[in-house]
LOTI-284925 format. One record per residue: residue number from 1; residue in one letter; chain; x, y, z of N, C-alpha, C in turn. Coordinates in steps of 0.2 Angstrom, whole numbers, plus 5000, padded with zeros to 4 digits. Last residue first. Example, Ala and Ser with C-alpha at 12.3 -4.5 7.8 and 13.67 -1.06 7.14 Angstrom:
BEGIN
REC   seq   type   mol    n.x    n.y    n.z   ca.x   ca.y   ca.z    c.x    c.y    c.z
REC     2      S     A   5064   4989   5035   5068   4995   5036   5064   5000   5039
REC     1      A     A   5066   4972   5039   5062   4978   5039   5066   4984   5039
***
This chain:
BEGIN
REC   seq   type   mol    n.x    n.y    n.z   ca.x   ca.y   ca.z    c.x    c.y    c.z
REC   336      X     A   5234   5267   4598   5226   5269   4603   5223   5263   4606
REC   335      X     A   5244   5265   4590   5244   5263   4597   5237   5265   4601
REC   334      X     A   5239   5267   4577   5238   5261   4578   5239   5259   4585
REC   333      X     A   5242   5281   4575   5236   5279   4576   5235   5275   4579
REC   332      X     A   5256   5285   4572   5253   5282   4579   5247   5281   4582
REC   331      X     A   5259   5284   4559   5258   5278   4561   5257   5277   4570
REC   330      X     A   5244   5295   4551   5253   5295   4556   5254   5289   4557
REC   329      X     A   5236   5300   4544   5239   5297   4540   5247   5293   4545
REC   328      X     A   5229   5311   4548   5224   5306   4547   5230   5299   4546
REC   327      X     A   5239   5321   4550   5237   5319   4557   5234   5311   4555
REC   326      X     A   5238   5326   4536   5246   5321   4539   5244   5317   4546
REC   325      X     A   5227   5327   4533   5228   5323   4530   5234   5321   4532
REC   324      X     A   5227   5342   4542   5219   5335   4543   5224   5330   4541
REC   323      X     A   5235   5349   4537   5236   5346   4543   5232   5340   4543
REC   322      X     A   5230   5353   4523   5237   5348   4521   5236   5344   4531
REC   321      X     A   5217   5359   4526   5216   5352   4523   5222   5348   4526
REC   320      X     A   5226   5368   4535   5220   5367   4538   5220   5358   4535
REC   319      X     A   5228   5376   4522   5233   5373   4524   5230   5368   4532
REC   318      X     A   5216   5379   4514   5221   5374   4510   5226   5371   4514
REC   317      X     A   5211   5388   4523   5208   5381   4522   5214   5375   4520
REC   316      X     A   5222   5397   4523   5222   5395   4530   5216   5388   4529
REC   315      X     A   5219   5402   4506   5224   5400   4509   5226   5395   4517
REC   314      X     A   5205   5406   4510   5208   5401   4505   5215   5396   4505
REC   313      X     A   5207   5419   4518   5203   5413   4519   5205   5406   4516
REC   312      X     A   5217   5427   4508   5219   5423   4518   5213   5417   4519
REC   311      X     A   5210   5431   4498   5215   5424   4495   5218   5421   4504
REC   310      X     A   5197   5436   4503   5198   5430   4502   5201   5426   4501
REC   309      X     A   5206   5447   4509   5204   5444   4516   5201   5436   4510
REC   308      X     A   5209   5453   4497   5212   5452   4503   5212   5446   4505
REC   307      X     A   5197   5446   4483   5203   5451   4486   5206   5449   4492
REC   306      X     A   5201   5440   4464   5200   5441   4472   5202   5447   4477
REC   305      X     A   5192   5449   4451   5198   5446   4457   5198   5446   4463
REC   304      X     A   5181   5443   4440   5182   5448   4446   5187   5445   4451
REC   303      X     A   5175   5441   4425   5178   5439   4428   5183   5445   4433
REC   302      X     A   5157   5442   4422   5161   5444   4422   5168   5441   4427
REC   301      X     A   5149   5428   4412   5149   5430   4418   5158   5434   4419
REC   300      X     A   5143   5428   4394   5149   5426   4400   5147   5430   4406
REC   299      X     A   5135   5435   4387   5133   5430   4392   5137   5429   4396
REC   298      X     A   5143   5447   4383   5139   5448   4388   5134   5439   4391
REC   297      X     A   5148   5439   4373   5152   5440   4379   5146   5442   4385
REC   296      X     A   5137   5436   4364   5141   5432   4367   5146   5432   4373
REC   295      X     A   5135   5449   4359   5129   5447   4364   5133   5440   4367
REC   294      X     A   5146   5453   4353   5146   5458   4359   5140   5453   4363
REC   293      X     A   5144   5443   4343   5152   5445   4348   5150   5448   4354
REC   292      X     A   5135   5450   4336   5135   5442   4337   5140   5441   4344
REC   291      X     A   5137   5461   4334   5133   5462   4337   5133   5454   4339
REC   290      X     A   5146   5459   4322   5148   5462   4328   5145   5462   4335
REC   289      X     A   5140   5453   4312   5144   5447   4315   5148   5452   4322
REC   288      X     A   5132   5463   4309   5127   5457   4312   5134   5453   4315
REC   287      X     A   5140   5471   4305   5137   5474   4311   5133   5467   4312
REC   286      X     A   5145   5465   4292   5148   5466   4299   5145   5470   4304
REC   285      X     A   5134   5464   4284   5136   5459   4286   5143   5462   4291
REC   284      X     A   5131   5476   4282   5125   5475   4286   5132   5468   4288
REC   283      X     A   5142   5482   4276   5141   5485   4281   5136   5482   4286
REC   282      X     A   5138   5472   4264   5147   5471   4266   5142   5475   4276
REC   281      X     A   5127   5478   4260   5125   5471   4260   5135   5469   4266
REC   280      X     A   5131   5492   4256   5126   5489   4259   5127   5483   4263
REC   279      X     A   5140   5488   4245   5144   5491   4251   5141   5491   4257
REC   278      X     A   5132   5482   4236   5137   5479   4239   5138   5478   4243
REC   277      X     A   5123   5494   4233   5121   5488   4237   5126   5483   4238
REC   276      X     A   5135   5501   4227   5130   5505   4233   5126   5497   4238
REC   275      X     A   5136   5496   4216   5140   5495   4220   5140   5498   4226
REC   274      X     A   5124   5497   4209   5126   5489   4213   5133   5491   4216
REC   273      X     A   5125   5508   4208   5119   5507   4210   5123   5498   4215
REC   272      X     A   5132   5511   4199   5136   5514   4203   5129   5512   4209
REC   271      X     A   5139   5495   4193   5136   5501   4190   5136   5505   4197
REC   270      X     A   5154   5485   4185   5146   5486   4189   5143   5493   4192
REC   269      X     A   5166   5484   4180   5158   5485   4177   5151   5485   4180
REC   268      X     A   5176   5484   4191   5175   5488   4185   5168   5489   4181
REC   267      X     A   5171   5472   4198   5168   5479   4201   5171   5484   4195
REC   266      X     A   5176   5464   4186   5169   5464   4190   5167   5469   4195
REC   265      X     A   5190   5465   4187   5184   5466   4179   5177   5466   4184
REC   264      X     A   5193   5462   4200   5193   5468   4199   5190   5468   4192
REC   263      X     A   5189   5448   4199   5186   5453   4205   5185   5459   4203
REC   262      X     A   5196   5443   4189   5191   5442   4187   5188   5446   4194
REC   261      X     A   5209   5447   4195   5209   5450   4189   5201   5449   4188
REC   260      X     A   5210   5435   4208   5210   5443   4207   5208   5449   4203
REC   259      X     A   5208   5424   4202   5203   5426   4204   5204   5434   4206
REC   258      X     A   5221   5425   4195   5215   5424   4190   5208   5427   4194
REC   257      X     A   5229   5425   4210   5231   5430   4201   5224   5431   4198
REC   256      X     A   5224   5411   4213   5224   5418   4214   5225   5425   4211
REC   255      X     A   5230   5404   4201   5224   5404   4205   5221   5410   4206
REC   254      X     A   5245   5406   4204   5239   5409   4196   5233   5409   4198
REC   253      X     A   5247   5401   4215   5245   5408   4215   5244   5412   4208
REC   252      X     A   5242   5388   4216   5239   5391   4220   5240   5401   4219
REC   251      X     A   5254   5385   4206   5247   5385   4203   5240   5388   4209
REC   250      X     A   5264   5386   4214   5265   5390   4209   5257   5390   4207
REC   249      X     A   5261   5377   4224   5263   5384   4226   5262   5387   4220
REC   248      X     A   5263   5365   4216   5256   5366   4221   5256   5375   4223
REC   247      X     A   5277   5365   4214   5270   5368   4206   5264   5368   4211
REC   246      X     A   5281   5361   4223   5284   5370   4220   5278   5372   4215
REC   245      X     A   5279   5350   4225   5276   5356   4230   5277   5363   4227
REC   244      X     A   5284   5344   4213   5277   5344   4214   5275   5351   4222
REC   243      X     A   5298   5345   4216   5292   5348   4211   5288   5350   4210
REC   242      X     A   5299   5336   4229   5302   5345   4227   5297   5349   4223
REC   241      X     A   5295   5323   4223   5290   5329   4228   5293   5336   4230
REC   240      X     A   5305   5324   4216   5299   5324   4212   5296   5324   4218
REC   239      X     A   5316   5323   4224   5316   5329   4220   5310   5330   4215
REC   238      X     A   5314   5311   4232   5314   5318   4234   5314   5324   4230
REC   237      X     A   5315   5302   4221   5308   5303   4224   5309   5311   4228
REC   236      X     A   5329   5302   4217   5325   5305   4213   5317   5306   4214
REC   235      X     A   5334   5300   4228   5337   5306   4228   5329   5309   4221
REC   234      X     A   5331   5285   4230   5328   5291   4236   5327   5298   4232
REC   233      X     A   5335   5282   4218   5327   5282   4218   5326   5287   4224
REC   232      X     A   5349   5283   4222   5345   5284   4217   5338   5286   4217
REC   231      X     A   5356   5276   4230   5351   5280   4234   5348   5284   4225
REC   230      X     A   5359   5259   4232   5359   5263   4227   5354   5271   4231
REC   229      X     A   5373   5254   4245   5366   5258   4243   5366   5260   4239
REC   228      X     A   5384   5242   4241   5382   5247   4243   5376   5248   4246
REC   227      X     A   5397   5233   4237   5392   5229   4241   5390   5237   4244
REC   226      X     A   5413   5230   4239   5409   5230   4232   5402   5230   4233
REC   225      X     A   5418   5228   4249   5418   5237   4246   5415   5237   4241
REC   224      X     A   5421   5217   4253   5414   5220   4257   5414   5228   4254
REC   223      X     A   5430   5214   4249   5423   5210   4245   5420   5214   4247
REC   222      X     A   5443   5227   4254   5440   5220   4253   5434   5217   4247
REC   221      X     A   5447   5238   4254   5452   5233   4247   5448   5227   4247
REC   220      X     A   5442   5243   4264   5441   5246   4256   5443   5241   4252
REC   219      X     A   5450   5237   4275   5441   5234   4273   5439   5238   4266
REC   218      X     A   5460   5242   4274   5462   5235   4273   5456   5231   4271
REC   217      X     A   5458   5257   4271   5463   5253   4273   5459   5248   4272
REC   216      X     A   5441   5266   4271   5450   5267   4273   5452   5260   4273
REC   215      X     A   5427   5267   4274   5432   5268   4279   5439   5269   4278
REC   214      X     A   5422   5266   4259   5424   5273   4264   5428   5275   4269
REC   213      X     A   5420   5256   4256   5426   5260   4253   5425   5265   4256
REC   212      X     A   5410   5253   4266   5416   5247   4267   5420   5252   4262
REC   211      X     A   5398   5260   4258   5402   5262   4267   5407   5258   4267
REC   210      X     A   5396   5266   4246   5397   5261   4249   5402   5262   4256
REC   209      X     A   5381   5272   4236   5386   5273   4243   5390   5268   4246
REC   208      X     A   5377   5272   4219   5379   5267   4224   5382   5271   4229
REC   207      X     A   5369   5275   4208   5370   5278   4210   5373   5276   4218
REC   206      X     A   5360   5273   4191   5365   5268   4197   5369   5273   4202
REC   205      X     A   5345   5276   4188   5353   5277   4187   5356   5272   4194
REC   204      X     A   5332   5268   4183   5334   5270   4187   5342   5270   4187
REC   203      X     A   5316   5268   4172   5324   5269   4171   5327   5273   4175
REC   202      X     A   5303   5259   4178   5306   5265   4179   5313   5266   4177
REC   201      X     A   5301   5243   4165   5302   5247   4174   5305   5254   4170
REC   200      X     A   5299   5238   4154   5296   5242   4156   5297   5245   4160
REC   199      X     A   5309   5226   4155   5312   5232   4150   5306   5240   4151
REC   198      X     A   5312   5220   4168   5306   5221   4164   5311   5227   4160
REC   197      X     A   5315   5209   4183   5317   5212   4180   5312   5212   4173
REC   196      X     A   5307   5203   4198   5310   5202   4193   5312   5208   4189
REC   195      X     A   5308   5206   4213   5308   5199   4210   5307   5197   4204
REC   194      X     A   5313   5219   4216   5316   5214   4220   5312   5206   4218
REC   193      X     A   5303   5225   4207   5311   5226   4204   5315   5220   4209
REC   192      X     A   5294   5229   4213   5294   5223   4208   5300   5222   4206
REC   191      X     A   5296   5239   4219   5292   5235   4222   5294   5230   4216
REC   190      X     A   5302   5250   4209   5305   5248   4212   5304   5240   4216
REC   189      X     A   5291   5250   4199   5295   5245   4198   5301   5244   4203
REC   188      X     A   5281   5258   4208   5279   5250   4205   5287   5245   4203
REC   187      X     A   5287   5268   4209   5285   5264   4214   5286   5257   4214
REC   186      X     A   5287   5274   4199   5294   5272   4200   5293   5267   4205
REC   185      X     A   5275   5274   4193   5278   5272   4189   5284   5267   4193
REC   184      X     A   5271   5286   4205   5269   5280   4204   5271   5272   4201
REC   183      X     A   5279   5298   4198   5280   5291   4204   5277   5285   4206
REC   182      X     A   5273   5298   4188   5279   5298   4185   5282   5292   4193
REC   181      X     A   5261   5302   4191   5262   5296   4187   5268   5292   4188
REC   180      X     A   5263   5314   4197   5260   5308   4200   5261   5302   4196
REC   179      X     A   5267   5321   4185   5273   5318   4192   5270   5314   4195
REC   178      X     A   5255   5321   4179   5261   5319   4177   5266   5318   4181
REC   177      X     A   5249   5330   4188   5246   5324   4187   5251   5319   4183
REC   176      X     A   5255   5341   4188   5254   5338   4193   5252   5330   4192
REC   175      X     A   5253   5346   4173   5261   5343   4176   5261   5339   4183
REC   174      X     A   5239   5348   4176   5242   5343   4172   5249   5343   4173
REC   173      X     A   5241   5361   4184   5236   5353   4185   5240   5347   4182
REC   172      X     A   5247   5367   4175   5251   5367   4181   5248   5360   4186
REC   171      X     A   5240   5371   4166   5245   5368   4163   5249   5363   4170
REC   170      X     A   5230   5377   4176   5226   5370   4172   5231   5364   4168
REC   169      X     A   5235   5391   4178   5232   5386   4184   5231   5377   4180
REC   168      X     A   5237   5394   4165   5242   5393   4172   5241   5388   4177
REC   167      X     A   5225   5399   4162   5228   5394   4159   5235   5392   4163
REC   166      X     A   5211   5402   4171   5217   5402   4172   5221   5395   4166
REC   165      X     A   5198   5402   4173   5201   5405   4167   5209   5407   4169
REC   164      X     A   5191   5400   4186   5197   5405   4184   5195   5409   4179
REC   163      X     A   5187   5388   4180   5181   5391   4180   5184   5402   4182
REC   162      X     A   5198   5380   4178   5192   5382   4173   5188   5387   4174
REC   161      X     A   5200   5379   4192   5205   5383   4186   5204   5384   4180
REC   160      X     A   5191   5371   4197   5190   5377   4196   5197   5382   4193
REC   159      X     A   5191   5362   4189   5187   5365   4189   5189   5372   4188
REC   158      X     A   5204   5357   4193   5205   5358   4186   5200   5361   4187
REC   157      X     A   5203   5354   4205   5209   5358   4207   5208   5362   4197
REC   156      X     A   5196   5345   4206   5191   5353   4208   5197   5356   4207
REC   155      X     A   5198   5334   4200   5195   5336   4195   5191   5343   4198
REC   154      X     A   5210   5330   4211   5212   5334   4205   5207   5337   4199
REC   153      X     A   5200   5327   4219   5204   5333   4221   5206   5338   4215
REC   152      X     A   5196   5315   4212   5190   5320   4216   5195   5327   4216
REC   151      X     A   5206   5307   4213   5200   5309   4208   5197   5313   4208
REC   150      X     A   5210   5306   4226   5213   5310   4222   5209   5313   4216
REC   149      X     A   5197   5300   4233   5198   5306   4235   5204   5310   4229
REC   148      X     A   5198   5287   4224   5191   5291   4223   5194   5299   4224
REC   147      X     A   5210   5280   4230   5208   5282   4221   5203   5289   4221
REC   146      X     A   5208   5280   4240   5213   5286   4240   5213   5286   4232
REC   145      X     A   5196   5269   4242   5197   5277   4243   5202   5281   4241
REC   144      X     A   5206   5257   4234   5200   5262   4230   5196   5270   4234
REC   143      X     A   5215   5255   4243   5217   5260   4238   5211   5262   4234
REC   142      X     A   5206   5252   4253   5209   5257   4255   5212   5264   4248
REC   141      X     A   5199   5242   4248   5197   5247   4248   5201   5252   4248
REC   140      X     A   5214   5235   4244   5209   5236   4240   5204   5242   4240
REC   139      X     A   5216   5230   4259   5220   5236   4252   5217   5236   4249
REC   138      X     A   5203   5224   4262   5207   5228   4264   5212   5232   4263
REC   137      X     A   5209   5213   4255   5201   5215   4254   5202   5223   4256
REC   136      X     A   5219   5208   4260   5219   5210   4252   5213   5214   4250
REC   135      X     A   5215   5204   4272   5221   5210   4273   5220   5212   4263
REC   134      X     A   5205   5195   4271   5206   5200   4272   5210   5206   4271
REC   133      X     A   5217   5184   4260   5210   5188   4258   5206   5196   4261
REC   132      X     A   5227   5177   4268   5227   5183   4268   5221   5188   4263
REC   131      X     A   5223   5162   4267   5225   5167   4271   5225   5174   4271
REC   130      X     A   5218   5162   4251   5214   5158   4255   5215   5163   4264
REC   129      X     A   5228   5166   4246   5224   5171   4242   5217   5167   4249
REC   128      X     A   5238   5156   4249   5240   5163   4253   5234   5168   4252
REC   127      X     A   5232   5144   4243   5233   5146   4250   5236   5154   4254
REC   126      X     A   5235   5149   4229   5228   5147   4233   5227   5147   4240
REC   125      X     A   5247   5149   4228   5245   5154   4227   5237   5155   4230
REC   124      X     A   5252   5134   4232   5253   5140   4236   5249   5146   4233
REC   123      X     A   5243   5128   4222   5241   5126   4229   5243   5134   4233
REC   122      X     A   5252   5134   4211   5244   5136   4209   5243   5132   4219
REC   121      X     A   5263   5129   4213   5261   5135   4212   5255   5136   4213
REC   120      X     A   5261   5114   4215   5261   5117   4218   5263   5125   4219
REC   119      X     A   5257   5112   4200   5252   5112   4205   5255   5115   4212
REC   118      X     A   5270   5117   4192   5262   5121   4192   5258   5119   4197
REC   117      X     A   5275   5105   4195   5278   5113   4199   5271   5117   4199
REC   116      X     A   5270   5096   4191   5272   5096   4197   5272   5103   4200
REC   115      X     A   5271   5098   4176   5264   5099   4181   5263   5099   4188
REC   114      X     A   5285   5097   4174   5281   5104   4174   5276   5106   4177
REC   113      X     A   5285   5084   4178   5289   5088   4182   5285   5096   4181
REC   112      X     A   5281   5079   4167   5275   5077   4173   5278   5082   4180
REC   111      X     A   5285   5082   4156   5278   5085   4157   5275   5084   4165
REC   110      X     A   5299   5076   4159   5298   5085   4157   5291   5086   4159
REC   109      X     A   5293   5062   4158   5296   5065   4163   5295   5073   4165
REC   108      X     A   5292   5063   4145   5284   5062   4150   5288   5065   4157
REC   107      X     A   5304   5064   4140   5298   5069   4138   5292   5068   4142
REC   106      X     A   5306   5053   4143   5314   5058   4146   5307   5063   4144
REC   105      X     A   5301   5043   4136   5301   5043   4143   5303   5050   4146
REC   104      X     A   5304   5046   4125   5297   5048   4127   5295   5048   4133
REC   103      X     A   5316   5041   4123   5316   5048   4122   5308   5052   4124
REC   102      X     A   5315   5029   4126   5319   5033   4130   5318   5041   4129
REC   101      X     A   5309   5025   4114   5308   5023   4121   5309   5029   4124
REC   100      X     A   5318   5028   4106   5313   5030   4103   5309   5030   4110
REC    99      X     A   5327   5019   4107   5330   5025   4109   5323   5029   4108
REC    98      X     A   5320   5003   4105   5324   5008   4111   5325   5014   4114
REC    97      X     A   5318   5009   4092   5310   5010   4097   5316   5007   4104
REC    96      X     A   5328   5006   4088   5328   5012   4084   5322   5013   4088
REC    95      X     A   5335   4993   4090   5336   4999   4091   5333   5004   4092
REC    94      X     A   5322   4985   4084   5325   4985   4090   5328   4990   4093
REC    93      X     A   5328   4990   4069   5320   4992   4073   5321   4991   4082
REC    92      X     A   5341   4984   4068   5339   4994   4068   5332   4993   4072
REC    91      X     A   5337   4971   4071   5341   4975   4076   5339   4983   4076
REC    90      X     A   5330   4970   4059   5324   4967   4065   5329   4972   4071
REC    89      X     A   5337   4969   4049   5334   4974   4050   5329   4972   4057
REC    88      X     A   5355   4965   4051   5348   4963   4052   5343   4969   4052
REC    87      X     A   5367   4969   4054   5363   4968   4046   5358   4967   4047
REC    86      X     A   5374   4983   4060   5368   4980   4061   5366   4979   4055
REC    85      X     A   5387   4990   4057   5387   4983   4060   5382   4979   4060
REC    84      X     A   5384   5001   4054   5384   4998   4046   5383   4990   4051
REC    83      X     A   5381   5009   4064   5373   5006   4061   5377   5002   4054
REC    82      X     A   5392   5011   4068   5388   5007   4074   5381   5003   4069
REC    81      X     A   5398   5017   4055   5400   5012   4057   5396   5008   4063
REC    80      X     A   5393   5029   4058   5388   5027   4051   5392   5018   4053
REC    79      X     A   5384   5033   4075   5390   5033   4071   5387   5027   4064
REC    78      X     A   5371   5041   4081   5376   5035   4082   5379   5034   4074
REC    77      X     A   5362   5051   4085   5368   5052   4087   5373   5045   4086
REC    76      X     A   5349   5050   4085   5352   5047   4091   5358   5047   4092
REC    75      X     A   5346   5057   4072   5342   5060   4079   5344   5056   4087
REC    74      X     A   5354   5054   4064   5352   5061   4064   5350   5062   4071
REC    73      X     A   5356   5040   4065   5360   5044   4064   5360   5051   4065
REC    72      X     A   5343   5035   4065   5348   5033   4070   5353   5040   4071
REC    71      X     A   5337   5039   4054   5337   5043   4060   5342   5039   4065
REC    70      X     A   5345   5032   4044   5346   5038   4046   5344   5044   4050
REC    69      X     A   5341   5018   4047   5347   5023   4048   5348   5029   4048
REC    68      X     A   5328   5019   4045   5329   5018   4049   5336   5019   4052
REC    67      X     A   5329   5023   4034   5326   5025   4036   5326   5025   4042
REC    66      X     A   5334   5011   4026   5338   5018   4024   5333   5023   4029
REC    65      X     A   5324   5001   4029   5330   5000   4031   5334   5008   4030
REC    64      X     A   5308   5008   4031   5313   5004   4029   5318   5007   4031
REC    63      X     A   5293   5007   4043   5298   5010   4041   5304   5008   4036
REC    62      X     A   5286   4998   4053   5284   5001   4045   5290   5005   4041
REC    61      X     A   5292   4999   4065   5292   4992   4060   5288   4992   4054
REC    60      X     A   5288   5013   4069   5296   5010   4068   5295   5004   4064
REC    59      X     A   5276   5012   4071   5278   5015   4065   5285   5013   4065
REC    58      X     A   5275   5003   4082   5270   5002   4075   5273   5005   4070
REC    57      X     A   5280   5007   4094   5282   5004   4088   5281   5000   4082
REC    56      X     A   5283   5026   4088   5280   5021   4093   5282   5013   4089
REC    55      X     A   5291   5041   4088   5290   5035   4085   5287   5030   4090
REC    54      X     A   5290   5059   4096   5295   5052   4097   5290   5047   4093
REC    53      X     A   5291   5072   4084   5288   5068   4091   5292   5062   4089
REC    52      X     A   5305   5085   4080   5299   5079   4079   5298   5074   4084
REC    51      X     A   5310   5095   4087   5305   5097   4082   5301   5091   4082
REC    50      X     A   5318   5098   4100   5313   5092   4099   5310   5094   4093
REC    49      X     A   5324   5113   4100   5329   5106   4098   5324   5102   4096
REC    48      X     A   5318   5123   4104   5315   5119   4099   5319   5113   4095
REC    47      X     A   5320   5124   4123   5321   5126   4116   5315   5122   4111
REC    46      X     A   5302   5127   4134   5312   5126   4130   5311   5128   4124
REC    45      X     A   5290   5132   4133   5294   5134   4139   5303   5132   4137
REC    44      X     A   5284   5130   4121   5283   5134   4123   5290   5137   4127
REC    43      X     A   5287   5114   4122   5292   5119   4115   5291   5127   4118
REC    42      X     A   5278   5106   4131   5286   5109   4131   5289   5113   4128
REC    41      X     A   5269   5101   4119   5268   5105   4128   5274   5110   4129
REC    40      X     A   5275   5096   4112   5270   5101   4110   5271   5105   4112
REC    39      X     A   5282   5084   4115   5285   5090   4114   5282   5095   4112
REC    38      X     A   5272   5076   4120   5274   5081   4123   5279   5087   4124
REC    37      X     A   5258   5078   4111   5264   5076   4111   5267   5079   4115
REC    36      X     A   5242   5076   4120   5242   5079   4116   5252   5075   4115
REC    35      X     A   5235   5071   4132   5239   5078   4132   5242   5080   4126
REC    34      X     A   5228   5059   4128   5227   5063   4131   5229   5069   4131
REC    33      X     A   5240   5050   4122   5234   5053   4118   5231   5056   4121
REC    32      X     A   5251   5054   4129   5252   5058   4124   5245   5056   4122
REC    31      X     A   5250   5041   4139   5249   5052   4140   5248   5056   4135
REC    30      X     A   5252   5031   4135   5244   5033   4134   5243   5040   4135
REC    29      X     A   5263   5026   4141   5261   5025   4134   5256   5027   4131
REC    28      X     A   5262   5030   4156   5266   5033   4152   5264   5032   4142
REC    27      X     A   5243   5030   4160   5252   5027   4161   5254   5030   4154
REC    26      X     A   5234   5042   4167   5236   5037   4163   5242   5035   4163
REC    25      X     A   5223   5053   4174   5229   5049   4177   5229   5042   4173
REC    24      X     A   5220   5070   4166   5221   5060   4167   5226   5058   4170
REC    23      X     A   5223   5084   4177   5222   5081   4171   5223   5072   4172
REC    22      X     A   5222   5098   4185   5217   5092   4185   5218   5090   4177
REC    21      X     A   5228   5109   4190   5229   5102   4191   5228   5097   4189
REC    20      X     A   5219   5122   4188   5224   5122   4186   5230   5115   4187
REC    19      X     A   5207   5117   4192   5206   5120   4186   5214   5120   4184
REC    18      X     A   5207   5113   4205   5205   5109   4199   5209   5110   4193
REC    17      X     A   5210   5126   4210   5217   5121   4213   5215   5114   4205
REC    16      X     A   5198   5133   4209   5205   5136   4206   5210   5129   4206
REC    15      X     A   5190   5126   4216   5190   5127   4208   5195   5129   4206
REC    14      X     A   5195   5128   4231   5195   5122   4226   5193   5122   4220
REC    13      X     A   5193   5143   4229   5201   5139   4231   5200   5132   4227
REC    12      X     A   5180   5143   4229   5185   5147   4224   5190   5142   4225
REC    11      X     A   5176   5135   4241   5174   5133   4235   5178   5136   4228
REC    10      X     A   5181   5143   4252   5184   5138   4249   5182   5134   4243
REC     9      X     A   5174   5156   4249   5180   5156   4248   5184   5148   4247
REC     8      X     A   5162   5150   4251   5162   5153   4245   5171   5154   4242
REC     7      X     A   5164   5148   4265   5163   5145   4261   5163   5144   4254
REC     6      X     A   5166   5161   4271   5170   5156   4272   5171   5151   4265
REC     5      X     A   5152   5165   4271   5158   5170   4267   5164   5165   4266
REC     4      X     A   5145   5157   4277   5143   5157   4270   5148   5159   4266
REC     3      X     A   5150   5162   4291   5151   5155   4289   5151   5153   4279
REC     2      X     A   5147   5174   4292   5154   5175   4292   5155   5165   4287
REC     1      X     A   5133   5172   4293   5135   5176   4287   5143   5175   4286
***
């Protein structure tokens, strides 16, 4: 079974490692009909300087002379002087698929660098999901029982604050379940806060200690006074479980409140007949739970103090044992 499980995982890992690596192995002049141009690839992740694909030189020798100038000029950067020098039109073309060269060279590169990175992302990330699978499998349950048992808490904490008829008790749910958010929220982005930055995260104040300005003198005035603690997040997690336990209290005692008031309307309206079998059913249930107590002890065996002459017995055995075990124990046994 363990070997089957293995397997399955490496079979993952190598369709993952495929699926995100696997493209033609062509030379440089042929990439682009495979992948597409490469500035297509790239525009996403740079700028959009490269608006127009690089020229080959089929089209470069179709081209005419004003045409050829001016992309010299526009897109190579060369002077109206560098291009007046060139009377020949054989030289701009020669030119013009030189820089034309160069510039699809410089864009294969970009593509081949990209996909370099990506494979080795995509290897590391297959290898860690390869290594540590259990331990993820493992968090996963875990959080899905602590999903299930909150689920569960908060929808008998609401029941029966329904079933109350407590609007106190239900408001007081609902705030609860809102600070849980609220932390959960801060949680995440503090975690995530130490590898990137989101306009989504928790909005968390700056609130720095810095021990190097604290001491005084010559280490205050240093580098090292610039360099804290934010306690922020602490100060603001301790006072969202402040909260949250103030309204746990608060809504256990509309609870109570509620089931109070619903006790007392209920022996308000019950008749002088059921409140006779009540008092019955009360009276019988404490003579069954007294009578339970009293047959219990009486199993017990009664507990009788010693007397005199047994704690002298007891005592001259116990001291009788200590002699046996120093005599048992002397080093001049061994002259015998």
């Amino acid at each position: 079974m363990k070997i089957i499980k293995w397997s399955y995982r490496l079979l993952l890992a190598v369709c993952l490692l495929l699926c995100t690596t696997s493209t033609p192995s062509v030379q440089a002049w042929e990439w682009s009909d495979y992948m597409g141009p490469a500035t297509t690839m790239m525009s996403s992740s740079s700028s959009s300087s490269s608006v127009d694909t690089s020229l080959t030189m089929t089209q470069v020798s179709e081209m005419r002379v004003r045409d050829l100038k001016r992309r010299l000029i526009r897109r190579h950067g060369y002077g109206a002087d560098e291009v007046g020098r060139m009377l020949d039109k054989k030289d701009l073309i020669q030119t013009l698929a030189f820089e034309e060269h160069k510039v699809r060279q410089k864009e294969l590169e970009d593509v081949k660098r990209h996909l370099f990175w990506k494979g080795i992302f995509a290897a590391v990330v297959v290898g860690a999901l390869t290594l540590f699978w259990p331990l993820l499998q493992h968090l996963y349950e875990v959080a899905s029982v602590n999903l299930v048992v909150y689920t569960d808490r908060k929808w008998y904490e609401a029941k029966r604050c329904w079933d109350y008829q407590s609007i106190e008790g239900c408001l007081g749910v609902i705030l609860m379940g809102i600070l849980d958010v609220l932390q959960l929220w801060m949680t995440v982005s503090i975690l995530l806060g130490w590898f990137m930055s989101s306009k989504y995260f928790f909005p968390i104040p700056s609130l720095p200690i810095r021990p190097a300005a604290l001491m005084g003198g010559p280490v205050s005035q240093g580098p090292l006074s610039k360099y804290g603690l934010n306690v922020a997040p602490m100060a603001i997690s301790w006072g969202m479980r402040f909260v949250h336990g103030r309204m746990e209290i608060w809504v256990g005692n509309a609870m109570r409140r509620s089931f109070k008031r619903q006790k007392k309307q209920k022996r308000d309206n019950e008749t002088d007949e059921e409140r006779a079998a009540r008092k019955a059913v009360k009276r019988a249930a404490k003579a069954a739970e007294k009578a339970k107590q009293e047959e219990h002890l009486n199993k017990e065996a009664p507990i009788r103090p010693l007397t005199t002459e047994e704690m002298r017995q007891a005592a001259s055995e116990a001291a009788e044992a200590r002699r046996a075990n120093l005599e048992s124990n002397t080093p001049l046994d061994d002259l015998d």
